[in-house]
C-alpha positions as CSV (number, residue, x, y, z in Angstrom):
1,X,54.5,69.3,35.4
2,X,54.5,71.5,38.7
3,X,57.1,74.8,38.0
4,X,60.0,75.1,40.6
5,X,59.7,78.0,43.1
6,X,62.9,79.2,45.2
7,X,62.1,81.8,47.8
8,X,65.0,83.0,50.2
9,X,64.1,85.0,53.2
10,X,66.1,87.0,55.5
11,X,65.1,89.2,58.6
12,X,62.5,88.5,61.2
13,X,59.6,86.1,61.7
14,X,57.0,87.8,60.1
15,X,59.3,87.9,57.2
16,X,59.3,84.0,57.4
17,X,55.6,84.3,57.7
18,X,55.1,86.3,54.1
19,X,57.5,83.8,52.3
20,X,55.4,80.8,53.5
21,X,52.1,82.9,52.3
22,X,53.3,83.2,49.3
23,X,54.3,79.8,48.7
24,X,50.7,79.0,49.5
25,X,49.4,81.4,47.0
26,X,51.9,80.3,44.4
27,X,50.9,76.6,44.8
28,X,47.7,77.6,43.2
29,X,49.7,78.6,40.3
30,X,51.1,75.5,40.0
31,X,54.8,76.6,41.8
32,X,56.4,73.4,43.8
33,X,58.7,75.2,46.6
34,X,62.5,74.0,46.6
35,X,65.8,74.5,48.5
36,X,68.0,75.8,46.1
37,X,67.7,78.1,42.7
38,X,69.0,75.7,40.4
39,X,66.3,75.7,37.4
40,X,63.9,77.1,39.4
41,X,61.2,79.1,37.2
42,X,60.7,81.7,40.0
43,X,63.2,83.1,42.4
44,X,62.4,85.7,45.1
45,X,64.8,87.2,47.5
46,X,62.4,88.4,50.7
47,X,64.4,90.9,52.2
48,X,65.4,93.0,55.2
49,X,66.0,96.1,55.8
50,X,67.0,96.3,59.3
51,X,70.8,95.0,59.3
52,X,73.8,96.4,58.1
53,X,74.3,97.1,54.3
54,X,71.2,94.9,53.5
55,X,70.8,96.6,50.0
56,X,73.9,95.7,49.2
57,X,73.5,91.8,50.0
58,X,70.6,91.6,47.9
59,X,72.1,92.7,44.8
60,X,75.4,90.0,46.0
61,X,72.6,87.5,45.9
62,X,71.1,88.6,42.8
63,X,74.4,88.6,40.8
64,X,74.2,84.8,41.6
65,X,70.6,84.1,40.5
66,X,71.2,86.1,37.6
67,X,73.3,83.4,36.3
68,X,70.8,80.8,36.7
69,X,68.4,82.9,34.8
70,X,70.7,82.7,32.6
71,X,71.2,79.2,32.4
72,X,67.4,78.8,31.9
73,X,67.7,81.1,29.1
74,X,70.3,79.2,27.4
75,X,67.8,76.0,27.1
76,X,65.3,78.3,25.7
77,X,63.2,78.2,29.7
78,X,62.1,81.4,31.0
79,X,63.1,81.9,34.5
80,X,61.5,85.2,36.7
81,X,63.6,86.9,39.5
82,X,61.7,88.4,42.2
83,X,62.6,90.7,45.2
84,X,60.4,91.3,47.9
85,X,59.8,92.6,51.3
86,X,61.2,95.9,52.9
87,X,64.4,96.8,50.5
88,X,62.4,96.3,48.1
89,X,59.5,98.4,49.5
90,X,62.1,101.2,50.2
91,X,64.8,101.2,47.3
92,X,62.7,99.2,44.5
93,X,63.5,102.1,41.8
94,X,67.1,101.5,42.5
95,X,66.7,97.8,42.6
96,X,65.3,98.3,39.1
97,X,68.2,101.1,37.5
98,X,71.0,98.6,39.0
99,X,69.7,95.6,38.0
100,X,68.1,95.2,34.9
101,X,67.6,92.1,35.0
102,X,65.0,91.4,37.6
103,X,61.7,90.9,36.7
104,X,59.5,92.0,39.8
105,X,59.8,94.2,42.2
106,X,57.4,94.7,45.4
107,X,56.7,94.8,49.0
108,X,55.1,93.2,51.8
109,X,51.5,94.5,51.2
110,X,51.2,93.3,47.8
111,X,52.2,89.9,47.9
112,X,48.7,88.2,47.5
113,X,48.6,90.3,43.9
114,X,51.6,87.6,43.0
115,X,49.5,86.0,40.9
116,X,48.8,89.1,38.6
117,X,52.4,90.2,38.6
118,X,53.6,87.2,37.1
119,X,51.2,87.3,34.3
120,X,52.2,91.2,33.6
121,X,55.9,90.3,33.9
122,X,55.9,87.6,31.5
123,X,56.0,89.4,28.3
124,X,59.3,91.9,28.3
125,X,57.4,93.9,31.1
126,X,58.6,94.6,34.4
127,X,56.7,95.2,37.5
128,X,57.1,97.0,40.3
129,X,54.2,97.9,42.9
130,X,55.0,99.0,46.4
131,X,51.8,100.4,47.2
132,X,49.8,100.3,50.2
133,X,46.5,98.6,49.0
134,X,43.9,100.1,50.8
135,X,42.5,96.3,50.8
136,X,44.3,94.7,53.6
137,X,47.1,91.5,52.3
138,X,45.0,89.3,55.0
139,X,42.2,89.3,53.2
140,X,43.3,87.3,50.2
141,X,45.8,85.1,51.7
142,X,44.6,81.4,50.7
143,X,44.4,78.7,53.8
144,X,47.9,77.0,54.6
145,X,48.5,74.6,52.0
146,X,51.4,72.4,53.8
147,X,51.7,72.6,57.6
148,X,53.5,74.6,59.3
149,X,55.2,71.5,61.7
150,X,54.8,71.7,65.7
151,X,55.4,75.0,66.3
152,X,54.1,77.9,63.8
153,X,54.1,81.8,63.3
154,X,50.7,83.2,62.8
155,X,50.9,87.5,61.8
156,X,48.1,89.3,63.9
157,X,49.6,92.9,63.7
158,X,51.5,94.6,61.3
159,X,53.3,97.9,60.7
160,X,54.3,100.5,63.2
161,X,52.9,103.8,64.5
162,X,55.9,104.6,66.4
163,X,58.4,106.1,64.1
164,X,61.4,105.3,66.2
165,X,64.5,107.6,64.5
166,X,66.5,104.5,63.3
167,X,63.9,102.6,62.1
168,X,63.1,102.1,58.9
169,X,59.6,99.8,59.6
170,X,57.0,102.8,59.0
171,X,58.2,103.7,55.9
172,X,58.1,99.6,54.6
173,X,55.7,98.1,56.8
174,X,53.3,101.0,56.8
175,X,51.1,102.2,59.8
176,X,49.7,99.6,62.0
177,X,47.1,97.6,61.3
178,X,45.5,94.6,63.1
179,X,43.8,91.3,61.6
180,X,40.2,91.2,63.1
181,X,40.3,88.5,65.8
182,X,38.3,85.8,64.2
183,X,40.1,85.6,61.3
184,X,43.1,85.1,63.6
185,X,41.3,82.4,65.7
186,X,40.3,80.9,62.1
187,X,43.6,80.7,61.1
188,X,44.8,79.5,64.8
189,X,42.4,76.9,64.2
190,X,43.6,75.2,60.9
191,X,47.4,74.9,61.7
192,X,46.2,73.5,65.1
193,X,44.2,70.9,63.0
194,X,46.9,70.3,60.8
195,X,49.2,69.4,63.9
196,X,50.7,72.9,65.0
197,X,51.4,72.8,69.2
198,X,52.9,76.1,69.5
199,X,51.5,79.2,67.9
200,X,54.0,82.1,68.0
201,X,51.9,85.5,67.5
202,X,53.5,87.9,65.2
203,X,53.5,92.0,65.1
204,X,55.9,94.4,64.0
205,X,54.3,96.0,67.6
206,X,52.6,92.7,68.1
207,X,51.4,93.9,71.6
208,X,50.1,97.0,70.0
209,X,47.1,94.8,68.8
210,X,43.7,96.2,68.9
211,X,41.4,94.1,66.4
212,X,37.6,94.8,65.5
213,X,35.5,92.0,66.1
214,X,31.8,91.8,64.4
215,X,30.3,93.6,66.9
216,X,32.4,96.4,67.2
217,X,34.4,95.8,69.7
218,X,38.0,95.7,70.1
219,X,40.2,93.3,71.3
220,X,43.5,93.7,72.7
221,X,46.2,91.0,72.5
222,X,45.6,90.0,76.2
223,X,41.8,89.3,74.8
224,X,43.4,87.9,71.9
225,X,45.5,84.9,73.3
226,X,42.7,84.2,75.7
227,X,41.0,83.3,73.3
228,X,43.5,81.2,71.6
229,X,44.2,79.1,74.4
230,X,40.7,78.5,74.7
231,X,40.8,76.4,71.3
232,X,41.3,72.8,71.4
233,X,44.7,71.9,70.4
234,X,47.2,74.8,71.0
235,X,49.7,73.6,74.2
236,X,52.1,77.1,73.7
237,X,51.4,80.4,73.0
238,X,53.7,83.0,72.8
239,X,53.9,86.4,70.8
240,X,57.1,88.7,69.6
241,X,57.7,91.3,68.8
242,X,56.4,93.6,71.7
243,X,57.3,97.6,72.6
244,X,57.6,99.0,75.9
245,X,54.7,101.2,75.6
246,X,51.9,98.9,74.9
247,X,52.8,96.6,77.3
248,X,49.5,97.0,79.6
249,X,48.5,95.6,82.8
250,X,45.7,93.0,81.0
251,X,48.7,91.4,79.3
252,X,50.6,91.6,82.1
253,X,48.5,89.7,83.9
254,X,47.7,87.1,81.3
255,X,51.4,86.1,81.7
256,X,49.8,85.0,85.4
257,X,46.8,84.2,84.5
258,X,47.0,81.8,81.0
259,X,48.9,78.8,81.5
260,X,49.5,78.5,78.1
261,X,51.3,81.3,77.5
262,X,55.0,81.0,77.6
263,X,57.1,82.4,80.6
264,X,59.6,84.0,77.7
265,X,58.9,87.9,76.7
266,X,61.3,89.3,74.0
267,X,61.0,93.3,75.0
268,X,63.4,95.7,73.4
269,X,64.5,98.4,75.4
270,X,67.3,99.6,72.5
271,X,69.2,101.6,75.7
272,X,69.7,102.6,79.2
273,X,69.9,106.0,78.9
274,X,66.9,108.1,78.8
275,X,68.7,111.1,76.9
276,X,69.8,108.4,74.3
277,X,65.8,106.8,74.4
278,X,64.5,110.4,73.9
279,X,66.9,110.9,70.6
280,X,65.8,107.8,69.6
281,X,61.7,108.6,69.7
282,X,61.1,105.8,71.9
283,X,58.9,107.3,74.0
284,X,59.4,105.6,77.6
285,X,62.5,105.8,79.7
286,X,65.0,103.0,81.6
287,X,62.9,103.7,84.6
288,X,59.7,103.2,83.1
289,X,61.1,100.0,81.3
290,X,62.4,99.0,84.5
291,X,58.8,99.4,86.4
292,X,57.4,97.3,83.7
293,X,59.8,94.2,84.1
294,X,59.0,94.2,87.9
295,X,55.2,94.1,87.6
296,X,56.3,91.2,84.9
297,X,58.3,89.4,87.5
298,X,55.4,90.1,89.9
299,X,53.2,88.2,87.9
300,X,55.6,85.6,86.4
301,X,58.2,85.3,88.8
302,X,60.0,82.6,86.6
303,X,59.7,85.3,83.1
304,X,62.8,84.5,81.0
305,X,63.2,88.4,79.6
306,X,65.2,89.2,76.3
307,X,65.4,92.2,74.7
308,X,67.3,94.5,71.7
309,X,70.0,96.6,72.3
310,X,71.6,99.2,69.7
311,X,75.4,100.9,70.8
312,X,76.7,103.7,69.2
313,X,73.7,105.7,68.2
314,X,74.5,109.3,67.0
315,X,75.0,111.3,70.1
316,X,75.7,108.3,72.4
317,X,78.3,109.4,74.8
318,X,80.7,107.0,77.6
319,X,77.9,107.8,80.1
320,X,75.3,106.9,77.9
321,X,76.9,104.0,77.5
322,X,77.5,102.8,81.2
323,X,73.6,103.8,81.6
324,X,73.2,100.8,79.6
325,X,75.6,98.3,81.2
326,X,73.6,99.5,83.9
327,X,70.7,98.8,82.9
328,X,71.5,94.8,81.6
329,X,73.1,94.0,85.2
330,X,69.3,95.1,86.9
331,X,67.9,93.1,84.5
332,X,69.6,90.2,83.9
333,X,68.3,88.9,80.4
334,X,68.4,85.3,79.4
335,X,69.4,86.2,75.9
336,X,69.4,89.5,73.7
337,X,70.4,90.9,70.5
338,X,72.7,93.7,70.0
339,X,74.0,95.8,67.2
340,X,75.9,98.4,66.0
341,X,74.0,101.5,64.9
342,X,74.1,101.9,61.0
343,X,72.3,104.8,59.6
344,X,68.7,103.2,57.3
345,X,68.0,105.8,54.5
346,X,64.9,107.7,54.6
347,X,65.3,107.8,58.8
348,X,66.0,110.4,60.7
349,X,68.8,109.1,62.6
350,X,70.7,109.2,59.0
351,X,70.9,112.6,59.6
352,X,71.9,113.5,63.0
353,X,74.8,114.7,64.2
354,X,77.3,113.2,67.0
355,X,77.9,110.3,64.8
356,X,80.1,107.7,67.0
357,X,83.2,106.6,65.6
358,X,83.3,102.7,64.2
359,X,86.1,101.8,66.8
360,X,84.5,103.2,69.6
361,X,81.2,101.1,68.3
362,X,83.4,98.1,68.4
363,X,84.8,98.9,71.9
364,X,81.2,99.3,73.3
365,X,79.4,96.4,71.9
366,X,82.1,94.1,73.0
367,X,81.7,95.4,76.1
368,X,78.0,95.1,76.2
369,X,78.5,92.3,74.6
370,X,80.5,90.5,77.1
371,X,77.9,91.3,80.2
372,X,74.9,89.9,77.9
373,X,76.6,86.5,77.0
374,X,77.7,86.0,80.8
375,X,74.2,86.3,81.8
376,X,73.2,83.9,78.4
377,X,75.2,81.5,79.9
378,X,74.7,82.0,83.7
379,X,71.1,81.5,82.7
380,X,71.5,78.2,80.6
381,X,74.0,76.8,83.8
382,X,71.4,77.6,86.0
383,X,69.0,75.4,84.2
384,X,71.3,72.4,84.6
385,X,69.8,69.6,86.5
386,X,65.9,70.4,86.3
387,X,63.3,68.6,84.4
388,X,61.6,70.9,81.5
389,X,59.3,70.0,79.2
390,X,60.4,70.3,75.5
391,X,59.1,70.2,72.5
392,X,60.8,68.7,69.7
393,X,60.2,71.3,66.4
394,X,63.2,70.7,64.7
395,X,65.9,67.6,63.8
396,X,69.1,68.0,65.1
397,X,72.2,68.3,63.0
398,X,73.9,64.8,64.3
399,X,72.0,61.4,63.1
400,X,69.1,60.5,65.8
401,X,68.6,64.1,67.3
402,X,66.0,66.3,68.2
403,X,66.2,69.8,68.6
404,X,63.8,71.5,71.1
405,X,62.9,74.5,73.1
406,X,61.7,74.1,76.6
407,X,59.1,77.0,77.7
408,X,62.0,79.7,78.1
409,X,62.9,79.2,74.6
410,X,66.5,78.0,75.3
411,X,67.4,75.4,72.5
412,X,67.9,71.4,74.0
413,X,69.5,68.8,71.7
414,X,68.4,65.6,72.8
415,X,69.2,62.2,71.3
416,X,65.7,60.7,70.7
417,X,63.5,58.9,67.8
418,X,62.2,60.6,65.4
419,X,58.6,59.2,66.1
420,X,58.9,62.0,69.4
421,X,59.1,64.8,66.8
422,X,56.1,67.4,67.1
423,X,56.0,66.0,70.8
424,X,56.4,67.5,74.1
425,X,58.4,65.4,75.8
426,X,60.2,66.1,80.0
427,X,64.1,66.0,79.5
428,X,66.7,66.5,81.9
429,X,68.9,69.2,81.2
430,X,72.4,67.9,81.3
431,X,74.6,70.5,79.7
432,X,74.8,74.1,79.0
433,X,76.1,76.6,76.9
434,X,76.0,80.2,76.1
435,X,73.4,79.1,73.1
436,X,71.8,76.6,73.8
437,X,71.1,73.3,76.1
438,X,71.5,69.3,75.8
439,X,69.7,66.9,78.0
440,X,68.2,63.8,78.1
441,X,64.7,62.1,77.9
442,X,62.7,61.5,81.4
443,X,60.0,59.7,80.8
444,X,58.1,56.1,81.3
445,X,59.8,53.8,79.7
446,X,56.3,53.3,77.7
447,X,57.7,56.7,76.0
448,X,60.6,55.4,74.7
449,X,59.6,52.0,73.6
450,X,55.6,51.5,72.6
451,X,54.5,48.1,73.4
452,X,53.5,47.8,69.4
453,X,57.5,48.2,68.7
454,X,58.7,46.4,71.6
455,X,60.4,42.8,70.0
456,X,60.0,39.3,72.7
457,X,62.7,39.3,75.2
């Protein structure tokens, strides 16, 4: 009888990329993965660091799988509670004082020692390793066990040599390190055979890549996806998430050059204002950023751009500000994130001076805000009327619906059969919103109804 394994993961893709490596690793073990904690034998949390007060929603979510612990207890079943990733990484001793109750505590480098932590925590032991193995995570992980669907994450970078004042990614992640590029293609390879069409490369500075093949050379991530769309199989590439100063002219130019790769770039720029980028350690400026989005348009002249955007940082001032605004109208983005600064621990933004009061945060990212969701929307509008092709990756929430992205990664709900899942498919985009699109299926009638379904008229 398989043991029930409940994994819940917040943060970004590479943080849905550990979860699914470890429920490979754990199916060895015998761990079936589920949706929900209920009498599950193994709960892990895989957490974030990045937003607001994420400590405190892990231990909100521990408090509720404490009592199914509990519940396990009560019928004489052991249950183990688990938290991963980067809180855990950077607060596991005070994961461990506060709650005394969880079993294991560890971050993302250690996650293909799961096996040998459960063992050691299932006397009265608890174990807690946050290391940085000198042996690489990659090199253990087991092949993918259950596919990963039509369109799938595949880590090629991790960590972060940039040290960037309020972020808290060197100090969890580690420094950067990148996979060597046939172990990439390798894995590339098996979730193309196992019916992946769109492989989404992942990096905490993904375009920062610079793997050692067997002959000692390196490859950067323009080599890199080159060589991916080489393979038989893949019909999309893309890659996320990328920083300003690695984007290079090679990669650049693949966006011209490789048809697979997607005409979507998520580049964070964080601000406008080159006093606030400089307090920030990013190490470019808004003209710089702004040189490197024209040779992008050069080369792609149809680039859907996105990027991050944090208000409020310590020092920021109402110029500062308006630098930004600035900035967003030049580019016109087709989506972005944005955010209030909140200080991480451990960074040195916690520390500086100038902090901004909450209200005037609140004033300024509504205002930002309001600029970055017009241009959302403008965008999706503009996209009314044409012919895309999408593929379908995901069911949609209403009975016979398919949920897609076309090439610029804007969301299409589509009525359609299920037999067109994993399939890209030309719709006509019909309607538009500030999130998202709906449309309808172009195609040969062939499409819609195969000849082998088709009933005598």
């Amino acid at each position: 009888m398989s043991k029930k394994l409940f994994i819940k993961t917040w943060g970004c893709q590479m943080n849905v990329y550990d979860s699914k490596k470890m429920a490979d690793i754990l199916a060895s073990l015998g761990y079936a993965s589920v949706e929900k904690p209920d009498d599950a034998d193994l709960m892990i949390l895989n957490t974030c660091h990045i937003r607001e007060k994420a400590t405190e929603k892990v231990f909100s979510d521990l408090g509720r799988l404490r009592e199914h612990k509990q519940a396990k207890a009560a019928k004489g079943q052991k249950a183990l509670i688990a938290v991963a990733g980067c809180v855990a990484q950077a607060e596991g001793d005070v994961i461990l004082q506060r709650a005394k109750y969880v079993d294991m505590v560890f971050g993302p480098q250690t996650y293909h020692l799961l096996p040998e932590m459960i063992l050691n925590a299932t006397g009265d032991r608890r174990v807690v390793n946050t290391d940085f193995p000198a042996e690489t995570k990659f090199d253990h992980l087991p092949e993918d066990s259950v596919s990963q669907g039509p369109s799938a994450f595949l880590s090629v970078q991790e960590g972060c040599d940039k040290f960037c004042t309020f972020c808290v990614v060197p100090y969890t992640r580690g420094a950067e390190f990148s996979r060597p590029p046939q172990q990439v293609l390798e894995e590339a390879k098996r979730i193309v055979d196992q019916g992946t069409k769109e492989i989404t490369l992942l990096g905490q500075n993904v375009n920062a890549y610079h793997g050692i093949d067997a002959a000692g050379a390196t490859w950067d991530l323009a080599r890199l996806i080159a060589a991916i769309a080489e393979l038989k199989g893949p019909e999309r590439i893309r890659y996320m998430t990328s920083h300003p100063r690695d984007m290079n002219d090679d990669l650049i130019a693949a966006h011209r050059d490789i048809a697979k790769l997607m005409p979507f770039l998520h580049l964070p720029v964080q601000s406008g204002s080159d006093r606030v980028l400089e307090l920030m350690n990013r190490k470019h400026t808004a003209a710089e950023y702004l040189e490197i989005i024209a040779k992008l348009k050069q080369a792609r002249p149809d680039l859907a751009l996105s990027s991050d955007f944090i208000v409020g940082f310590p020092g920021e001032t109402d110029a500062d500000h308006q630098a930004t605004l600035e900035l967003v109208r030049q580019v016109n983005f087709a989506s972005c994130y944005s955010f209030k600064y909140s200080p991480r621990p451990g960074t040195p933004g916690a520390v500086m001076g100038g902090v901004v009061p909450e209200d005037v945060k609140d004033v300024r990212l509504q205002e930002l805000q309001t600029i970055l969701f017009d241009q959302q929307r403008g965008y999706n509008q503009h996209s009314v009327g044409k012919i895309m092709p999408v593929l379908f990756d995901r069911k949609g929430q209403k009975a016979g619906q398919l949920l897609g992205k076309t090439p610029y990664m804007q969301s299409v709900y589509v009525d359609a059969p299920q037999r067109l899942f994993g399939k890209i498919v030309d719709v006509r985009i019909d309607k538009a919103t500030q999130n998202g699109t709906a449309g309808t299926i172009v195609t040969t009638e062939e499409t819609l109804n195969p000849s082998h379904e088709r009933t005598a008229a």
